[in-house]
C-alpha positions in Angstrom: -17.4 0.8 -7.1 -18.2 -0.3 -3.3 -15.5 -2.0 -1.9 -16.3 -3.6 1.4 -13.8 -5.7 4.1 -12.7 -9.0 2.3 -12.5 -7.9 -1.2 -9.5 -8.5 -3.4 -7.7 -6.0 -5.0 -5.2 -6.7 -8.2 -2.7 -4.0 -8.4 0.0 -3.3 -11.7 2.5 -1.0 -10.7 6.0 -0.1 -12.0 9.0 0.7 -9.3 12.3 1.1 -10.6 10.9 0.7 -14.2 10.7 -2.8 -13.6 6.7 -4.0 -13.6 5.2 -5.7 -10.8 1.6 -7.1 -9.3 0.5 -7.0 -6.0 -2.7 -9.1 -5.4 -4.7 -7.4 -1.5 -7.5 -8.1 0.4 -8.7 -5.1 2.0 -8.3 -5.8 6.0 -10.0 -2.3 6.8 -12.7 0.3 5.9 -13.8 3.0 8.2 -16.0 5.5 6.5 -16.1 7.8 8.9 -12.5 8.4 9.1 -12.1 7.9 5.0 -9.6 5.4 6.3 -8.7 1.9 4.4 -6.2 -0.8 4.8 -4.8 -2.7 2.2 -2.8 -6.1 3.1 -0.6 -7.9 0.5 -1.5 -11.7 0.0 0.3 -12.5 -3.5 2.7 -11.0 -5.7 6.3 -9.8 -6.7 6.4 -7.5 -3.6 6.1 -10.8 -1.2 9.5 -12.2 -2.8 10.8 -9.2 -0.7 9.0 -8.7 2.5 7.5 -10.8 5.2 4.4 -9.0 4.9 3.3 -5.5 3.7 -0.1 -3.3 4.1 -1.2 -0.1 2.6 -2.8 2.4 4.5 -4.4 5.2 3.1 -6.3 7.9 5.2 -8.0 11.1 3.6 -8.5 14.1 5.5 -11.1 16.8 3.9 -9.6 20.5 3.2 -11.3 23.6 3.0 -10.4 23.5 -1.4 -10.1 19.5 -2.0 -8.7 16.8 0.9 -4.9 15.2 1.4 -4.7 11.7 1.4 -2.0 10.3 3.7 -0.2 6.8 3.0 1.3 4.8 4.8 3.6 1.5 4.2 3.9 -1.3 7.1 6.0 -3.9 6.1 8.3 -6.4 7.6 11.6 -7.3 5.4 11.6 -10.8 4.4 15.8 -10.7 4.6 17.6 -8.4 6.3 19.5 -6.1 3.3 17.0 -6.0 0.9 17.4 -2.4 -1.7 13.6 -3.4 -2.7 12.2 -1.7 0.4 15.0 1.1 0.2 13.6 2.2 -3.2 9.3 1.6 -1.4 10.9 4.0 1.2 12.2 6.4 -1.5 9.2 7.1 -3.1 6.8 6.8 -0.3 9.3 10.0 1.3 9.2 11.6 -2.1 4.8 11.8 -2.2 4.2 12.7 1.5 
């Protein structure tokens, strides 16, 4: 599937085994550094933050690559546990 800059992305996931959908647009794609940027325009995760991009980077490896994500996001209230448990797992994968 090509995805280019523009395209929306619909997204289920489950976090805290409570189901969710996150509706993007992809902001970025640079090929040459198998880099893309994912930016959050709908969904249960906006009832949380501000705003909230994916970033996902893959480096090639001598046996199979690593892909590196990263989470940018701006609370939309100051305590919220939502991003605590984002946080949690994002530290968990990396």
């Amino acid at each position: 599937m090509i995805r280019i800059v523009g395209s929306i992305v619909v997204w289920n996931y489950v976090l805290d085994g409570k189901e969710g959908v996150a509706k993007d647009v992809i902001e970025a794609l640079d090929s040459t550094k198998n880099l893309i940027i994912f930016r959050v325009i709908e969904g249960d995760l906006l009832k949380h933050y501000k705003s909230f991009k994916f970033i996902i980077q893959v480096s090639p490896k001598a046996k199979g690559s690593v892909a590196h994500w990263s989470l940018d996001y701006e609370k939309l209230h100051g305590r919220s546990t939502h991003s605590d448990a984002v946080g949690a797992r994002n530290e968990q994968r990396n």
